[in-house]
C-alpha positions in Angstrom: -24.3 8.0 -1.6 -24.8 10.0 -4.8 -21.6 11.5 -4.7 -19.8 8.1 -5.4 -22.7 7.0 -7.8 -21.6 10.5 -9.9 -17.5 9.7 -9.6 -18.2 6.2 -10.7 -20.3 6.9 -13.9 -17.3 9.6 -15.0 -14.8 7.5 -14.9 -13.8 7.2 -18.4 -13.5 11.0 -18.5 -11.3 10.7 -15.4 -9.0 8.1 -16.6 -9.3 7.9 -20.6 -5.9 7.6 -21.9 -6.8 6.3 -25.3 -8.5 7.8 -28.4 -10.6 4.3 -28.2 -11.7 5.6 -24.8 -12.5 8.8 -25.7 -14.1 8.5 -28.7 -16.6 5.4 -28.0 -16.9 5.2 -24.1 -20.6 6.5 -24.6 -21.5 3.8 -27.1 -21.8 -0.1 -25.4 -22.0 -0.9 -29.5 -18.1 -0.3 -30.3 -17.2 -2.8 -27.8 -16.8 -5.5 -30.6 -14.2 -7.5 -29.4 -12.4 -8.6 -25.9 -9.0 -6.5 -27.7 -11.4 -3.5 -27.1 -12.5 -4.8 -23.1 -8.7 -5.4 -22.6 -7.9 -1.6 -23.9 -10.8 -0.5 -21.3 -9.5 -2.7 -18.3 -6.1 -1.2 -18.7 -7.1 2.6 -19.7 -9.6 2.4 -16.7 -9.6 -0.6 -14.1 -5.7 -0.5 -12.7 -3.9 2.3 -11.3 -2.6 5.6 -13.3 1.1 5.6 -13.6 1.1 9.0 -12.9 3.8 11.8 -14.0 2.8 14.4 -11.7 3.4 18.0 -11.6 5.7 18.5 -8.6 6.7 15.3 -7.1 9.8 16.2 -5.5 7.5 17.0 -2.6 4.7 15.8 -0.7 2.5 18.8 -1.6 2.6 18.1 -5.3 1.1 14.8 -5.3 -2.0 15.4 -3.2 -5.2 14.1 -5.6 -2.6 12.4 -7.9 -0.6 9.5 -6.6 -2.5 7.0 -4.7 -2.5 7.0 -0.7 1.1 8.6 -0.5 0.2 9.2 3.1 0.4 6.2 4.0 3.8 5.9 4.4 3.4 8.7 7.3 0.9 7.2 9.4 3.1 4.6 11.3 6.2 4.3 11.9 8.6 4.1 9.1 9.2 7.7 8.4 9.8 11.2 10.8 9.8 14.7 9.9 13.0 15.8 7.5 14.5 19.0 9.7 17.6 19.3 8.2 19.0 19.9 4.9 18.5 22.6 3.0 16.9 25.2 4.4 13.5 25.7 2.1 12.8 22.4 2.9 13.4 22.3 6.0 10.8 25.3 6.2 8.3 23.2 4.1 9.2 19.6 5.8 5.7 18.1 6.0 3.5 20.7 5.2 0.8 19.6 3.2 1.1 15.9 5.0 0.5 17.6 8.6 -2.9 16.1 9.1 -1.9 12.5 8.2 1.3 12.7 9.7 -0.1 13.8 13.4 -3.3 11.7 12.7 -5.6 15.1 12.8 -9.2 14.7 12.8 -9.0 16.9 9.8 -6.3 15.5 7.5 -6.6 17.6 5.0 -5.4 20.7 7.1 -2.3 21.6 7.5 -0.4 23.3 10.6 -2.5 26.7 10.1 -6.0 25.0 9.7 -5.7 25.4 6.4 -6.9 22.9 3.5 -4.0 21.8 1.5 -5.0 17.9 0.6 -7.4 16.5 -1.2 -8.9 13.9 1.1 -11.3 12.4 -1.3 -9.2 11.6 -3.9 -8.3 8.6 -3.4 -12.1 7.4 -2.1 -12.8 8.5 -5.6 -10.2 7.1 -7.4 -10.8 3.8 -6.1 -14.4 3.6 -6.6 -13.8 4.7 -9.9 -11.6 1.6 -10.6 -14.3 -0.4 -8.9 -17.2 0.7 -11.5 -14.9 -0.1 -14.3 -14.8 -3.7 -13.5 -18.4 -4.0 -13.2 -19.0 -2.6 -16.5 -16.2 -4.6 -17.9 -17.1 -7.4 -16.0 -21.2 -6.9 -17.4 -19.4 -6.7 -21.1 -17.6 -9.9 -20.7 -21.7 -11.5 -21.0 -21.8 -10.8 -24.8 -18.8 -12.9 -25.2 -19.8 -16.0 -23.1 -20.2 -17.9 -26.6 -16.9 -17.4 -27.9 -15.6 -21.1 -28.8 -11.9 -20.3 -29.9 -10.1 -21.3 -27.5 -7.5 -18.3 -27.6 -11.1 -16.3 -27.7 -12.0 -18.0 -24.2 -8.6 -17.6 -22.5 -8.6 -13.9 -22.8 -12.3 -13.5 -21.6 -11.0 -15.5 -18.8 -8.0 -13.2 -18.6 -10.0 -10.2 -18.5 -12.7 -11.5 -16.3 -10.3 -12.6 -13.3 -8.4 -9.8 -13.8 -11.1 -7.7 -13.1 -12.2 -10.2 -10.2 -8.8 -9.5 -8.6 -8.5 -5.8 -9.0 -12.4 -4.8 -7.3 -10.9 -7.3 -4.6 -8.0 -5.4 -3.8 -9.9 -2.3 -4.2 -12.0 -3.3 -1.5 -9.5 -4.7 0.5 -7.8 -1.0 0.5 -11.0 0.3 1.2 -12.3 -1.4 4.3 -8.5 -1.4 5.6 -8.9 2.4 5.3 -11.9 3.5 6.5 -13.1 0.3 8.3 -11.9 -1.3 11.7 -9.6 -4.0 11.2 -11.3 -7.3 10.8 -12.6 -9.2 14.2 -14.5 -12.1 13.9 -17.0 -10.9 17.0 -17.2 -8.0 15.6 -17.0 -7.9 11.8 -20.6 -7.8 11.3 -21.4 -4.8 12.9 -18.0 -2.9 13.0 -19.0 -0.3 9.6 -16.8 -0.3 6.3 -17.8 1.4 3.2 -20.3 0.5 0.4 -20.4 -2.0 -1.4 -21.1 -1.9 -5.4 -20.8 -4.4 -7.9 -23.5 -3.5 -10.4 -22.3 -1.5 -13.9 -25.5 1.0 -13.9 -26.3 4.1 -12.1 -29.0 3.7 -8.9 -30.7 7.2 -7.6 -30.5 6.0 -3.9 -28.3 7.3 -1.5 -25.5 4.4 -0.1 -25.1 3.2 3.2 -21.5 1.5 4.4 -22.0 -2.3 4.1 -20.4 -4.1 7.2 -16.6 -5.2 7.6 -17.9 -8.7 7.4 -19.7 -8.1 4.5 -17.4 -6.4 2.6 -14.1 -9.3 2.9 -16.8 -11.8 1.8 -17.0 -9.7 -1.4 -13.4 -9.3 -1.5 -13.1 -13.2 -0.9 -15.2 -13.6 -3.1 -13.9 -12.0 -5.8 -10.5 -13.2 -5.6 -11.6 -17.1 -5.7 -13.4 -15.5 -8.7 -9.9 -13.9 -9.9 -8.1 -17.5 -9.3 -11.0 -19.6 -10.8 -10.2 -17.7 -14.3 -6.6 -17.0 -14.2 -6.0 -20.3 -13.0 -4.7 -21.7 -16.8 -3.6 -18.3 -17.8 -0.4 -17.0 -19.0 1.5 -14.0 -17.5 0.8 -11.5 -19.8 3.1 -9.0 -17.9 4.3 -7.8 -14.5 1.7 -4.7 -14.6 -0.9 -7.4 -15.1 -2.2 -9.3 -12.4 -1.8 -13.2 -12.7 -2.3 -16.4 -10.6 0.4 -15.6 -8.6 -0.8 -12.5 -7.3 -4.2 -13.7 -6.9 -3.0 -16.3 -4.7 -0.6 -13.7 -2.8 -3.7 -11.4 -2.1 -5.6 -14.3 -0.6 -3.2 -15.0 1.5 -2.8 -11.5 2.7 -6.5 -11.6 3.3 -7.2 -14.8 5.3 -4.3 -13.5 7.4 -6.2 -10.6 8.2 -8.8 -12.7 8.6 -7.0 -14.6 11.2 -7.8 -18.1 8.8 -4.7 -19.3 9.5 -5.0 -22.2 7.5 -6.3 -20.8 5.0 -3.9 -18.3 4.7 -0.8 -20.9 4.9 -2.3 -22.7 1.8 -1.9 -19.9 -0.5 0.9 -18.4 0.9 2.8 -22.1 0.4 1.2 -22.4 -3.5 3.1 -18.8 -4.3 6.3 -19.8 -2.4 6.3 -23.3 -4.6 4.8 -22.1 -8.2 5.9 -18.3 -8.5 8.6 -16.2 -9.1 12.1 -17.5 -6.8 13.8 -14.9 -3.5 16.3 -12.5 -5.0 19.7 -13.1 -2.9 20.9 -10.0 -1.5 24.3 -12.1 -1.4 24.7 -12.4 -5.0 22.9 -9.0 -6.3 24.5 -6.8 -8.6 21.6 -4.3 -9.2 21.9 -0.3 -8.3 18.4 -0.6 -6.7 16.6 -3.3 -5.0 13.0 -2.2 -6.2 12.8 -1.8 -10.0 11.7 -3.6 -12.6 14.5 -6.6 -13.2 13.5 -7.8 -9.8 13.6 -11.8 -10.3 10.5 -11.9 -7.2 8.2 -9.1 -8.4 5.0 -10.6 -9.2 2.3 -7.8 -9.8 2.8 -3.7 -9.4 0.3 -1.0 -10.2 1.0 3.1 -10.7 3.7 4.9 -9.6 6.1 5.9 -6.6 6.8 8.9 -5.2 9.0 8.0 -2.5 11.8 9.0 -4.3 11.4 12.7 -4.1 10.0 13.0 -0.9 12.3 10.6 1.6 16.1 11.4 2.0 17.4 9.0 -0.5 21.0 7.6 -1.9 21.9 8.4 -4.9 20.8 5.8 -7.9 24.3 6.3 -9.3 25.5 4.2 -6.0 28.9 6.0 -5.5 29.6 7.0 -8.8 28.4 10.3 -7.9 27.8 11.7 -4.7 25.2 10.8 -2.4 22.2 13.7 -2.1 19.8 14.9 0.0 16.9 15.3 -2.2 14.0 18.4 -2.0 11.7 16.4 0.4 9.4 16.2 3.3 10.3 12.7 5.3 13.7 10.8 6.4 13.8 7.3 7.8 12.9 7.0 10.7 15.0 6.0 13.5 13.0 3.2 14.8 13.3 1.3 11.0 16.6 1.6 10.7 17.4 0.3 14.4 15.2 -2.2 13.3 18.1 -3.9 11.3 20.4 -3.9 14.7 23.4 -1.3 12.2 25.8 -1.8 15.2 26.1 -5.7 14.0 25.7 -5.0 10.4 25.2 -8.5 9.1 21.9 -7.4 7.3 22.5 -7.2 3.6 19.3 -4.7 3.7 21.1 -2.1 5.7 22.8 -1.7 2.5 20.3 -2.3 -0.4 16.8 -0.7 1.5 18.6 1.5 3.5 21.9 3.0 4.7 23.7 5.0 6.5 25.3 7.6 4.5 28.2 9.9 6.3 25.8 10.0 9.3 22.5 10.5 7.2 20.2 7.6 7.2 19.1 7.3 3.5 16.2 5.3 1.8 17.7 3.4 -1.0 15.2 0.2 -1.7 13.3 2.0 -4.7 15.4 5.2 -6.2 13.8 5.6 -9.6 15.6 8.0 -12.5 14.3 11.1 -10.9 12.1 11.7 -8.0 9.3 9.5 -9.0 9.3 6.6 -11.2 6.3 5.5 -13.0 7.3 1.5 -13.4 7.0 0.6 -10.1 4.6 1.8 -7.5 5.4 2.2 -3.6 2.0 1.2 -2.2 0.7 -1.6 -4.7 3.6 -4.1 -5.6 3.1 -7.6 -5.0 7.0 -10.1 -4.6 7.4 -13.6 -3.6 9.1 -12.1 -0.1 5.5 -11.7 1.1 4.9 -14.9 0.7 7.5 -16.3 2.7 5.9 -14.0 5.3 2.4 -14.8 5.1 3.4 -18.5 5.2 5.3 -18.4 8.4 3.1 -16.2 10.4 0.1 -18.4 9.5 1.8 -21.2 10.1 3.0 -20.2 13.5 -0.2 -18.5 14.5 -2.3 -22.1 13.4 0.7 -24.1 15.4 2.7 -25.5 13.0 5.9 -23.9 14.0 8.6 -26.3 12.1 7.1 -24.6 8.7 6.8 -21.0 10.3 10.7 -21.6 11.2 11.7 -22.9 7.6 9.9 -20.1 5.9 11.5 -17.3 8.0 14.9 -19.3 7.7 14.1 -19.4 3.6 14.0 -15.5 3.1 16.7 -14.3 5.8 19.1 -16.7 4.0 18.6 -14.5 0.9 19.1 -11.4 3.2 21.6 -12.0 5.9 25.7 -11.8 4.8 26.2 -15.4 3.8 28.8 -15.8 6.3 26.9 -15.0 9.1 23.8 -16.4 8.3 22.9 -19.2 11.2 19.8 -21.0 11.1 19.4 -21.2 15.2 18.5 -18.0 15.9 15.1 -18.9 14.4 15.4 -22.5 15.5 15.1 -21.9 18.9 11.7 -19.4 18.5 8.6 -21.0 19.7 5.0 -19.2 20.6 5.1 -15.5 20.8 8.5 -14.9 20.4 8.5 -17.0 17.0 5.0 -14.7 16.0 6.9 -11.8 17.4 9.9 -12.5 15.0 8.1 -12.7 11.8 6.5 -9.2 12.7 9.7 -7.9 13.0 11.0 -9.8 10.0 7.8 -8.4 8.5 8.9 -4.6 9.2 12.4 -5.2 7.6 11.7 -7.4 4.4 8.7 -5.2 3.5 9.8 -1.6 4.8 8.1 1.0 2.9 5.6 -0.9 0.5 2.5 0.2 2.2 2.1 -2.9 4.6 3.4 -1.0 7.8 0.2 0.6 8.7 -2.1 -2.0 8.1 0.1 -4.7 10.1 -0.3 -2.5 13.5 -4.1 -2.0 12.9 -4.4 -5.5 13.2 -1.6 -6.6 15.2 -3.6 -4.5 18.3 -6.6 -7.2 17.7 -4.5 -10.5 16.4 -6.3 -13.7 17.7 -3.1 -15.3 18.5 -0.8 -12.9 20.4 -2.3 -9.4 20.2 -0.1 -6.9 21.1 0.7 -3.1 22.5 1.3 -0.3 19.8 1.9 2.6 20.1 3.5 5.7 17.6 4.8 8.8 18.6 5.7 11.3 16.0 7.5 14.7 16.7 6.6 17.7 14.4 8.8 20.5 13.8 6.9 23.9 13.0 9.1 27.1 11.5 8.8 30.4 9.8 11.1 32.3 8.1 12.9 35.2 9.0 13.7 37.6 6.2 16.1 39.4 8.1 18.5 36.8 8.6 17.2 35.0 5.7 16.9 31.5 7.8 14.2 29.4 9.1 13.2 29.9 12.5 11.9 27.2 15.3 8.5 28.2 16.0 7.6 25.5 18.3 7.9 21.5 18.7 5.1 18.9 19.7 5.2 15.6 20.2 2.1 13.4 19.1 1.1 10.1 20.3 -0.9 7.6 18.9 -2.0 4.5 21.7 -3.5 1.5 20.9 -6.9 2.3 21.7 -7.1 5.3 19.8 -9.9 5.9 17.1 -7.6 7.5 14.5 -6.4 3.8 13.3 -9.6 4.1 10.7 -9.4 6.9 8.9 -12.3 9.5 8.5 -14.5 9.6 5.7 -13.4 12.3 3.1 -15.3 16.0 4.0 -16.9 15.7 0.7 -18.7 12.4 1.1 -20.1 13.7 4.9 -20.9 16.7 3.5 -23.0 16.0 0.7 -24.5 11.8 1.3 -26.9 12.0 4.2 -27.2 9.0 6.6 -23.3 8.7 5.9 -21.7 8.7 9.7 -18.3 9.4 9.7 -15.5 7.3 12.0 -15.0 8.8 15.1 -12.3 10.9 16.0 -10.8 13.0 18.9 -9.2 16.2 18.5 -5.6 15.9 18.7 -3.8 16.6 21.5 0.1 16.8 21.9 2.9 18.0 24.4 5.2 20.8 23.9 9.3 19.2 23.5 12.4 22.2 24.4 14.1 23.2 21.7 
């Protein structure tokens, strides 16, 4: 796989935001010090906070932010029709592929390329070869003695340990089945590299199997360093989120155990629930959150959902330039009609009959201090601990964890322990995953939790998406957007397109790469 060999070696040029990184990237000789290893693991290993050029819509962000399509794939978000009527005639235009699950995402309604779908196979590789050259650096200081010398190695090292992890972990979740114990070993991922120098051989995809043992590995790695370590900051990954990410993983692992154990050392060591009862902030998501434990790069939700405005009533509410609205299936998720859910006010709302995101507003249309994809809070946690628990059959935890959060989100005066109480089996499991949905709406989970809720050891179940896509033109004589056609798209549970393909370029130009299958889409025409 030369093509991710190449991407890899450039990554200083692709991410340099330092004079230390331009200047002396070529030369191993002015790394003389872990201050100039921490500059490099910051400049190159985590996320861009990008400022991109037109975020207020989904077809300004494509190669920028990282993964914005996620958010389209499942079920969280539909087609914005409304509004104003530009957007309305640009509604989803660049995101057509993703949104419809297209063999070719990258094209939009007219066949024609408008995404980048490399960039973000690229991006993350990048990040990946940074840690291994970091992590290849960190040798020349093995003999430090100071112990404020030692602690930051350490600090460096697990950082780095952690980030390839969750690298990996996006990657194989991307373009690899989700994990299946029968099947893990042959089901195929994507390659794996953890050497810091260039190899003339062409890659093949390591196994799904093989690569969560890496990403295991690395993040027992990550906890082994950052064990002792103090936060240094919430855009730097700590114990904490190590833990967190473990968790996540054996759970997709189906280690139940496991997977309860770090869950429960996060929930008892790191950061406490925010109560919705008792919160006085303007925006749920930001960067006074007293549960955020870890975020990396920026958001763009903001400018492409329907959102509320930040000024929360002080000005009022707007329809932003954008592509998506909440869906109707989230927000019915919350049961509005008894409106005892503090989220239906703080995540979203409805707004004189508009249903508005509100959960993560930012100053404009994107903010650049949290991201919508990669941030890690202590609500996870919860969840993690009570779905393993209630998965490996210890049901009295699973029922106090879920009980834990939903008292920090359900009206204080309506809150009532026994509607959990009286869960057991696949109606408890059942209840977390729609616990799951609410609590973590919009953060990049909702995707990957259907992959592998379809092949869950302990109660698999049923999924299935439709989305409905709107197609107009514009009339210059009446200077209004007209309805073209509608189609409705569905996506079953046995359909290939839960792994996505492997980015044109990389089939294009790596031989021996097979891509993930994929049918042509089909879909059935809806009256106007």
């Amino acid at each position: 796989m030369k093509k991710v060999i190449y991407i890899v070696v450039c990554v200083f040029a692709l991410f340099g935001c330092s004079g230390f990184l331009e200047e002396y990237s070529q030369d191993k000789a002015y790394i003389r010090s872990y201050e100039d290893l921490d500059e490099l693991l910051l400049g190159n290993a985590y996320f861009v906070r990008y400022q991109t050029r037109n975020s207020w819509q989904f077809s300004g962000v494509s190669g920028d932010l990282y993964y914005p399509w996620i958010h389209v794939l499942a079920d969280e978000l539909c087609q914005q029709t409304g509004g104003f009527s530009w957007v309305a005639g640009g509604a989803c235009g660049s995101i057509y592929g993703y949104y419809t699950w297209q063999y070719r995402v990258y094209e939009n309604v007219e066949g024609k390329q408008v995404w980048d779908d490399g960039a973000d196979f690229r991006h993350l590789y990048s990040h990946i070869n940074a840690c291994n050259m970091i992590l290849e650096e960190t040798k020349a200081f093995e003999e430090m003695t100071e112990e404020e010398d030692v602690q930051n190695v350490n600090r460096i090292k697990g950082e780095c340990h952690f980030l390839r992890g969750c690298y990996y972990f996006l990657l194989a979740n991307f373009y690899g089945k989700p994990y299946v114990a029968s099947t893990a070993e042959s089901d195929p991922a994507v390659p794996i590299k953890t050497s810091n120098y260039v190899e003339d051989k062409y890659y093949s995809r390591n196994s799904v199997a093989e690569v969560y043992k890496q990403i295991v590995t690395d993040l027992l790695d990550a906890e082994k360093f950052l064990k002792d370590v103090p936060k240094k900051s919430m855009w730097r990954a700590d114990i904490n989120a190590v833990r967190l990410m473990l968790s996540r993983v054996y759970l997709y692992m189906c280690l139940y155990e496991e997977a309860e154990k770090y869950a429960a050392l996060v929930t008892e060591n790191g950061p406490q629930l925010e109560d919705l009862n008792s919160f006085s902030g303007k925006e749920f998501l930001s960067t006074n959150l007293s549960e955020l434990i870890f975020s990396t790069g920026a958001s763009s939700l903001p400018g492409n959902v329907t959102f509320y405005s930040r000024n929360d009533g002080t000005e009022p509410g707007f329809v932003s330039g954008n592509d998506m609205r909440i869906s109707n299936e989230l927000y019915e998720a919350y049961n509005p009609r008894n409106p005892i859910d503090l989220r239906l006010q703080y995540f979203v709302l409805d707004y004189d009959g508009s249903i508005r995101y509100r959960k993560l507003q930012g100053e404009t249309f994107q903010t650049t201090d949290l991201s919508d994809v990669f941030l890690m809070r202590t609500a996870e946690a919860w969840l993690n601990l009570a779905e393993a628990a209630a998965c490996a059959g210890d049901e009295p935890t699973a029922r106090k964890a879920l009980n834990t959060l939903r008292e920090k989100r359900i009206k204080r005066e309506f809150f009532d322990e026994s509607e959990v109480n009286g869960l057991t089996g696949e109606n408890l499991v059942q209840f977390i995953r729609e616990e799951r949905r609410r609590e973590l709406c919009l953060e990049g989970h909702r995707w990957f939790d259907l992959r592998r809720y379809r092949v869950a050891e302990k109660y698999p179940q049923e999924v299935t998406v439709e989305h409905v896509y709107v197609n107009k033109t514009y009339n210059s004589s009446t200077y209004e957007y007209e309805t073209l056609w509608i189609r409705k798209f569905v996506l079953t549970t046995d359909d290939p397109a839960w792994v996505m393909p492997l980015p044109k370029a990389e089939i294009d130009k790596n031989t021996g790469m097979l891509d993930n299958p994929r049918n042509e889409r089909g879909y059935e025409d809806v009256n106007n």
